[in-house]
N, C-alpha and C positions, 0 to 999 in steps of 0.2 A: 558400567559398560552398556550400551544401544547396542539392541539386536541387530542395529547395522552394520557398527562398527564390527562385533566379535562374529556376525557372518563373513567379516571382508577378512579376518584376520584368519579363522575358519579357511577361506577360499586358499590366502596365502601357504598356509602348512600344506593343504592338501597338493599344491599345484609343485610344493617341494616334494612332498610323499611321491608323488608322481612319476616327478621328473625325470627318474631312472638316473642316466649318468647326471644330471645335470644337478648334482651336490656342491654343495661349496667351494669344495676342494677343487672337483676338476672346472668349476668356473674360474679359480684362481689359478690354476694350469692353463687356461686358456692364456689368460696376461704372462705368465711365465711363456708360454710358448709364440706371442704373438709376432703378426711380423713387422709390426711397428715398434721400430728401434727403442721411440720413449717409453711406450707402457710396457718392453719386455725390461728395460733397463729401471723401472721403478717397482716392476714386480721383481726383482734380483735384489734390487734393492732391502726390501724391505725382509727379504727374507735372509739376506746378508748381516740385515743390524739384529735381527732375531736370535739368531743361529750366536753372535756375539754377546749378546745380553742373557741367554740362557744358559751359556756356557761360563760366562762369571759368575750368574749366580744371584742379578740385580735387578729379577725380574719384579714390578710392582704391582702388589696386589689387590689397589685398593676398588677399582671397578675391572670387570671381566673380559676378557678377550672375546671377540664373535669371531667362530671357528669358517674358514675361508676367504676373513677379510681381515688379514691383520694391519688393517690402517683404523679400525673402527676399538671403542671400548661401550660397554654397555652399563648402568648404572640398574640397581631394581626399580626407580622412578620410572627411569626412560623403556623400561624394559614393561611397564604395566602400561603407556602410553599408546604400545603397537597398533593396538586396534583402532586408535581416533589415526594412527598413521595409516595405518590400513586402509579407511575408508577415506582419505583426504590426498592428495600429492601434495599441497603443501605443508602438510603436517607432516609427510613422510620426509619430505626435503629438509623439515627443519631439524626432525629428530636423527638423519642423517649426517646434518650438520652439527649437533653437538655431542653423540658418539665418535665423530672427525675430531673436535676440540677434547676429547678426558682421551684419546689415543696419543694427542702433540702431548699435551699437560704430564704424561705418563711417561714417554719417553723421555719430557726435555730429563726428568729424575733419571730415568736407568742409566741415559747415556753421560751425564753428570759422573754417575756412581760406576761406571768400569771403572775396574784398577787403572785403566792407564784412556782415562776420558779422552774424546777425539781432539779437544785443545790443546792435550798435555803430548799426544801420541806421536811421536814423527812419523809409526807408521803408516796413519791414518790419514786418508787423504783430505779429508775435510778437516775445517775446527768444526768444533760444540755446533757457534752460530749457524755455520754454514749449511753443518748435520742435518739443523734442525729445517732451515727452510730448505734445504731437497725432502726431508720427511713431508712437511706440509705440502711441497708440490706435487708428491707422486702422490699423495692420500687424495688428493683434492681431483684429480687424473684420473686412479680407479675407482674413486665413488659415482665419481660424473659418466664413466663408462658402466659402472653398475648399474647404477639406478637408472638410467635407460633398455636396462634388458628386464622383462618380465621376469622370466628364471631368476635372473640375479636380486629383485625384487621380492617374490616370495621367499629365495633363501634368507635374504637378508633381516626379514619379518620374523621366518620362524626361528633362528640362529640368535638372536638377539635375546637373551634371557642371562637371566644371574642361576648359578649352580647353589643351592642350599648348604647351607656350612656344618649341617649332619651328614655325619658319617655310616650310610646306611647297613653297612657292613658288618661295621660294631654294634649298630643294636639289631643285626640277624644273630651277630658270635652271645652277644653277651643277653641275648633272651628279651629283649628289652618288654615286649608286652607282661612280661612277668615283674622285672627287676626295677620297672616304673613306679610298681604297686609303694614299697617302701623309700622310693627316692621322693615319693609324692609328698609321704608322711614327714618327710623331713622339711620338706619346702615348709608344709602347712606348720611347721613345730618353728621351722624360722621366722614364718611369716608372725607368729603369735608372741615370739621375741622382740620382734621390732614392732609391734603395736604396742606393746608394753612399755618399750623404752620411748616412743614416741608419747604416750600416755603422763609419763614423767616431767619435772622438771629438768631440764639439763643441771647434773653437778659435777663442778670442778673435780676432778680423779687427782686423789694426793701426787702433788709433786710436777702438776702439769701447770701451765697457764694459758690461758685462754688468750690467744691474738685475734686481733680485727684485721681483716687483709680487704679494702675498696678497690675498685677500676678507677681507671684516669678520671682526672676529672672532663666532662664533656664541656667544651667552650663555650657553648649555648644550651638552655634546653632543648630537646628536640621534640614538639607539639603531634599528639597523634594523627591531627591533620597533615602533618608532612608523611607521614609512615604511611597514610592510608594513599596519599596521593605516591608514593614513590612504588607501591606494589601494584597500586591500579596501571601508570603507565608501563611498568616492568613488565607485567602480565598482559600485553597487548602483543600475543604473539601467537604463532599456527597452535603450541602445545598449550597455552594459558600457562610457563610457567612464569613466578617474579624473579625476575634478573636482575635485583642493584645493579649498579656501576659498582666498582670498588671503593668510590669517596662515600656513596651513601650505605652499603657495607659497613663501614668502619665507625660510619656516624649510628647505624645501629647495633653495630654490637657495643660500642660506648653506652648507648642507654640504654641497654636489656643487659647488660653485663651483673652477676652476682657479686655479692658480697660474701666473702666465709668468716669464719667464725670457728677455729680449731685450735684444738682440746695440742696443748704442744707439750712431751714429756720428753723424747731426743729428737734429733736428728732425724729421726723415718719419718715424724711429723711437719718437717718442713720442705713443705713444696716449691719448686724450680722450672728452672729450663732443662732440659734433654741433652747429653752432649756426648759424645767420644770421648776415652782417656785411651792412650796408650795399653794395647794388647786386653780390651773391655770384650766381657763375651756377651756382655748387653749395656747400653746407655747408661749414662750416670744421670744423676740431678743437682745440679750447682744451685747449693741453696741461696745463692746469694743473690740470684738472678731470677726476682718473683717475674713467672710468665703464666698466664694462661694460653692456651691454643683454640682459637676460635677459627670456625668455620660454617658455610652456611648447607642446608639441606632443606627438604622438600619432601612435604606428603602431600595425599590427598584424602579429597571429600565432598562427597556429592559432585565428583565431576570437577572440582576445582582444586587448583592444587594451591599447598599454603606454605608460606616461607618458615622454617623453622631454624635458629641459630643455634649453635653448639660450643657448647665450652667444656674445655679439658686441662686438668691439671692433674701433674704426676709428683709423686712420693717417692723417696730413694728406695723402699720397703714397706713390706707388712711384715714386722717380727713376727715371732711364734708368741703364740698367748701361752703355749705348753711344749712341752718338746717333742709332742707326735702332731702337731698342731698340722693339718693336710692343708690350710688356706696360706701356711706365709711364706715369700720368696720377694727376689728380688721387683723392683719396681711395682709401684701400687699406684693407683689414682682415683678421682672421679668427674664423671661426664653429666652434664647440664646442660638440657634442650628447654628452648621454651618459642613454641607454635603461639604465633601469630593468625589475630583473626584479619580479615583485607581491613577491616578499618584501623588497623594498627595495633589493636589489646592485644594482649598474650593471652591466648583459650586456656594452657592447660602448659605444666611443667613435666618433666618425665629424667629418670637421672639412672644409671648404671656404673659400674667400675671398667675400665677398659677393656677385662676379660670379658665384657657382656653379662657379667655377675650382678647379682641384686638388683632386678629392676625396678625401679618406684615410679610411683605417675600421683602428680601433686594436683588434681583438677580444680579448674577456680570454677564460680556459678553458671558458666558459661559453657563447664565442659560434663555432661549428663551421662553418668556411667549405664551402660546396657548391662543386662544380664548376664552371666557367663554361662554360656554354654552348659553345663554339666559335666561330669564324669571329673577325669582325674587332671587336665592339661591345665597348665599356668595359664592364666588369665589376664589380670591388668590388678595388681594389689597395689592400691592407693592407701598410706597409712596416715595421710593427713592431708586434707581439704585446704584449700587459699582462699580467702577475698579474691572479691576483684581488683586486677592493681590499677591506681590513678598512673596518671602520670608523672614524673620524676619519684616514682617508688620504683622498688626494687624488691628482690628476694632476697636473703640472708640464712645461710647454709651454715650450722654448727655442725661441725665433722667431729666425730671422736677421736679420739687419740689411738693410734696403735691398729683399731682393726680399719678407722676412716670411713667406716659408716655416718652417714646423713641421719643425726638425731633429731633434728628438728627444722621447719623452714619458715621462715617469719619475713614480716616484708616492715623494712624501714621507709624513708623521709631520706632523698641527700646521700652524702658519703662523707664522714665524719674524721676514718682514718689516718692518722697519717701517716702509716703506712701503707704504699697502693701498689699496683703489680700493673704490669703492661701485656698488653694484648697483639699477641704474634698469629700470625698465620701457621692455621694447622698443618700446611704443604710443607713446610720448612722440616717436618720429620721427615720429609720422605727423599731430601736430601740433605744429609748434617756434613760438617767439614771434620775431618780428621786430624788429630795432632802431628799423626805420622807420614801427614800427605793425604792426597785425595779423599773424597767422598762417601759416604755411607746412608742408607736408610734409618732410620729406627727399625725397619721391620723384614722379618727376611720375607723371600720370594712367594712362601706359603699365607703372608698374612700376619704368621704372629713374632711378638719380639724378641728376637733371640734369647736365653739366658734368663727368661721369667717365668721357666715351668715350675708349675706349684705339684707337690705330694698329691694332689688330690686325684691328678689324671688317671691314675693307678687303680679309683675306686671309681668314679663315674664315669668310665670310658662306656658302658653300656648304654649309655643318654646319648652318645652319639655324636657329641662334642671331643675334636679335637684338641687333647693339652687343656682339657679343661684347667681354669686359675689362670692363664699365659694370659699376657697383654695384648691386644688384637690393634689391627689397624684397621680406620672407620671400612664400612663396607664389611667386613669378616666379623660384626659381633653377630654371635647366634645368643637371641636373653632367657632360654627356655630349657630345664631339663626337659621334662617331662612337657610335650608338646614339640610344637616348629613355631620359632619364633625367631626371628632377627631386629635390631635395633630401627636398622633403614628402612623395615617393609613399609613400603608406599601406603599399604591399606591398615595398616597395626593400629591408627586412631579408631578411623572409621568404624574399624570390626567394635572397638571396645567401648566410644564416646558417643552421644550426640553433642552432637557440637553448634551451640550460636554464634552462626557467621553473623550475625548483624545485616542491618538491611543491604541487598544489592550492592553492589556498585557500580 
């Protein structure tokens, strides 16, 4: 961050600090009370669909509400951004406009997932479609009235932030400066399990087999030279971020897509798509329907931001290894990112279980771990190093059987399988179709998946993590007892890598 930018952002809180009445709230009391028909009728509005989506119960958790503008959502990217908004009006208008866009995108779900959706409702004077372009028109209406007012400017700067997924409460109740001490020793006793097992050869566990599961195959190869040219032009915008199209999207997660490589003993080992059954108090996994869930996200570093892809795949279960076993419950998975450098390499891999559980970071030569700070907080435990990948390689992920930990990552040639899984858009959890009628989330309104609280919550609710074990939707993983850490922080490389971006571009 420039001394400029974080004095203009600086300028912004204070000028809210300030403000006396001039809060969020009563600036949107303003539109509520205006005397222009349209903007009081889209402030009613919106507080109208609110008031109905809170009251089902469909509210979507995956980026944060900004408190006085409910047309806007905030992301922690766009939310560490502030400050180059701060000192720019065109960066401010741009990152306006795509807190405008994850508020439609959020909605089009909630209003999907009412029990009785506006296309289905006869009481409802809109359908869906309709819904949703009067949503886009009044949001487009109050921003454009907002962001002409100084006041509503500042609040909108400092208002604009993600809520940490600790719960500070519980480590004031549960002592945490103290009860950190032996949660620490645990970590470090895990972490020295999985350096061991990682240290081994992978071997087959009596009674299991070992499947190969590849991605599509891609129609063409896709040459780095196109990857580095598709983020340079994407990245030709007020924030620097890379924005594919959705064709070149797809073309890259075809060719960064993993390979696995799992340990199969029953059924909890075979991964699927996510679905609804009749009277389910959480999602099932149709084994028969191999899916991953890919989606794209974004860090930074050194001021630039880097496109990183994300693959998710779920397990019906984690049995118990024991019958007091605190990790197993219903639905299991794991999540696979791999950071992109601008000229198209992959820097650095990084992987968690949906709960934000186990974090690994697989760095290739490109990605230089820093020192860790000292004392007791989780850090970045990388248990096995990468090559550099050429192109048309790949990573290759052996999961174990039963607990689905990552034993090992190796990088092939090709995709050999034939057996291959398809790659769905990660959105589609966030509205699934029901057997019994209408629509549902995978995830309730808090964030996590209903129905996959683990034994464990019981013992580390002093770390400060909600339902510790439970399956989280992107945005709500926190990856740290002991410490603040979340999966999506914008800065979670930077703090831990040096990283070679490659020359310029």
């Amino acid at each position: 961050m420039s001394l400029r930018a974080a004095a203009a952002l600086a300028r912004a809180t204070l000028a809210l600090a300030l403000g006396g009445c001039a809060t969020p709230e009563a600036l949107y009391r303003a539109h509520l009370e205006s005397r222009a028909d349209r903007i009081r009728e889209c402030a009613d509005w919106y507080r109208d669909i609110d008031a109905r989506i809170d009251a089902a119960g469909v509210r979507d958790a995956q980026e944060a509400r900004v408190a006085g503008f409910p047309y806007l959502r905030v992301s922690r990217l766009l939310a560490a951004l502030r400050p180059r908004a701060a000192a720019d009006p065109l960066a401010l208008q741009a990152l306006a406009e795509r807190m405008l866009l994850l508020d439609l995108d959020a909605r089009r779900f909630e209003l999907r997932n009412l029990p009785l959706a506006p296309a289905e409702d006869s009481s409802h004077p809109l359908g869906l479609r309709a819904a949703m372009e009067r949503t886009a028109s009044c949001g487009r209406l109050l921003q454009e009235i907002d962001l002409a007012r100084p006041e509503s400017r500042a609040a909108l700067l400092a208002r604009a932030e993600v809520p940490d997924d600790y719960a500070r409460a519980h480590r004031i109740l549960g002592l945490y400066a103290l009860t950190r001490i032996p949660f620490a020793a645990g970590v470090r006793r895990h972490e020295a399990e999985v350096r061991a097992a990682f240290a081994r050869e992978p071997a087959t566990p009596p009674g299991a087999s070992v499947l190969r599961y590849d991605p599509p195959r891609l129609p063409r190869p896709m040459p780095r030279s196109r990857v580095s040219a598709i983020l340079a032009a994407t990245s030709d915008n007020a924030l620097g971020i890379p924005e594919p199209t959705e064709a070149d999207l797809a073309e890259l997660f075809l060719a960064h897509a993993p390979s696995f490589e799992i340990e199969v003993v029953t059924d909890a080992d075979r991964f699927g798509a996510l679905r609804w059954l009749p009277r389910d108090l959480s999602p099932s996994v149709e084994g028969g329907a191999l899916a991953v869930y890919a989606h794209p996200a974004w860090t930074r570093y050194g001021g630039k931001v880097l496109l990183q892809l994300v693959y998710t795949i779920w397990f019906p279960e984690r049995p118990p290894l024991a019958p007091d076993d605190l990790l197993a419950g219903r639905i299991d998975g794991v999540t696979w990112r791999v950071t992109l450098a601008p000229d198209g390499e992959p820097l650095l891999y990084d992987s968690i279980h949906p709960c934000g559980c186990f974090h690994l970071f697989f760095p290739t030569p490109r990605a230089l771990a820093r020192p860790a700070p000292g004392g007791l907080e989780e850090w970045a435990f990388a248990p096995q190093a990468l090559p550099r990948i050429a192109e048309g390689e790949r990573p290759l992920l052996r999961i174990a059987t039963r607990t689905h930990y990552i034993e090992r990552v190796s990088v092939l040639r090709g995709a050999n399988s034939l057996v291959r899984y398809d790659i769905r858009p990660y959105h589609e959890l966030r509205s699934m179709q029901r057997m019994e009628g209408g629509r549902r989330s995978a995830f309730g309104a808090d964030g996590l998946m209903p129905g996959t609280e683990r034994p464990e919550r019981h013992v580390f609710w002093p770390m400060g993590i909600r339902s510790a074990g439970a399956m989280r939707q992107w945005g709500r993983q926190a990856t740290a007892f002991v410490g603040r850490r979340h999966f999506d922080d914008p800065d979670l490389l930077e703090k831990r890598f040096t990283l070679d971006l490659g020359r310029p571009q």
